[in-house]
C-alpha angles and dihedrals in degrees: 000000000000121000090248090060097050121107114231099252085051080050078060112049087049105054088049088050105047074044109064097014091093088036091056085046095050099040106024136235100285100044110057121075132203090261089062084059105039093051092055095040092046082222130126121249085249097055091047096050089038078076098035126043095209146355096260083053097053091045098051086052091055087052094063099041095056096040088057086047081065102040095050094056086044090054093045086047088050099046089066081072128094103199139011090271106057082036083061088042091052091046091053081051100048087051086051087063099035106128083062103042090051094041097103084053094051089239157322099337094198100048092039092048097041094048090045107044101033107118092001107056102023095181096053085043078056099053081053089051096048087049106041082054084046089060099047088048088055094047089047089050096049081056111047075049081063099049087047091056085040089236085117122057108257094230100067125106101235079194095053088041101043088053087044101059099035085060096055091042090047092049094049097060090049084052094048094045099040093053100024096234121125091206099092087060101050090052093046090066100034079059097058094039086064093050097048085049099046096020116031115026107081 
């Protein structure tokens, strides 16, 4: 839906939402406040949660929204690409990058949110849980695209290997993050570059 068709209150809903969506993903669920929102909305409590009934609620909304932020970038990096392999090839790139490419969401939204609401919000924990399956399922279906094309050798698990490269990819960005060196990053996917080369393509 374009922005000329939304309602105002959709307007709304929006703005607040593209608003405190980075700000939940820097600072974490339980530590930011409505007035944390409020002063960056410029909106009262009562507007916010006019559009939204509860925190949780808020918060569960800004998830989405910036996971598919991310989602969206990843599909528009992947469709450069002919064929499941060179799509593989341009997902190992876009994580090479992904401190960039996660900058506008304050972050990696799956490791922030896992990391914030595991043991303490266990819906939201949930909603991590659900994506982060969602992405694995993605990755297992890009390569099971690739045995069918026989670009990728028929013998190989896509489940074992979908799991495989999202940890380390996974992995890569909390080391990254945690002790602010890209590097991590950078040698994550230099490292499944090499096993799509030596142990996937056929």
């Amino acid at each position: 839906m374009t922005a000329q068709l939304l309602t105002k209150s959709e307007k709304t809903r929006l703005f607040i939402l593209e608003t405190v969506a980075p700000i939940f993903n820097r600072m974490g669920y339980f530590a930011t406040s409505i007035h944390d929102l409020t002063e960056a909305t410029g909106l009262t409590k009562g507007a916010i949660y006019g559009h939204f009934e509860h925190k949780e609620e808020l918060a569960m909304a800004a998830f989405k929204f910036n996971i598919k932020k991310i989602l969206s970038k990843i599909e528009i990096h992947l469709d450069r690409g002919s064929n499941p392999l060179e799509k593989l090839k341009l997902l190992t790139d876009f994580y090479r990058n992904y401190t960039i490419n996660s900058i506008d969401t304050g972050g990696c939204p799956i490791l922030n949110m896992g990391i914030d609401t595991n043991h303490n919000q266990l819906r939201l924990f949930a909603k991590v849980q659900e994506t982060i399956r969602r992405m694995e399922f993605n990755l297992e279906a890009l390569l099971k695209d690739g045995i069918s094309q026989s670009l990728i050798k028929p013998d190989i698990s896509a489940e074992l290997y979908a799991k495989r490269i999202y940890t380390l990819l996974q992995g890569a960005i909390f080391m990254s993050h945690t002790m602010n060196n890209q590097a991590y990053l950078t040698d994550a996917s230099s490292q499944i570059e090499d096993m799509i080369e030596n142990q996937l393509k056929a």
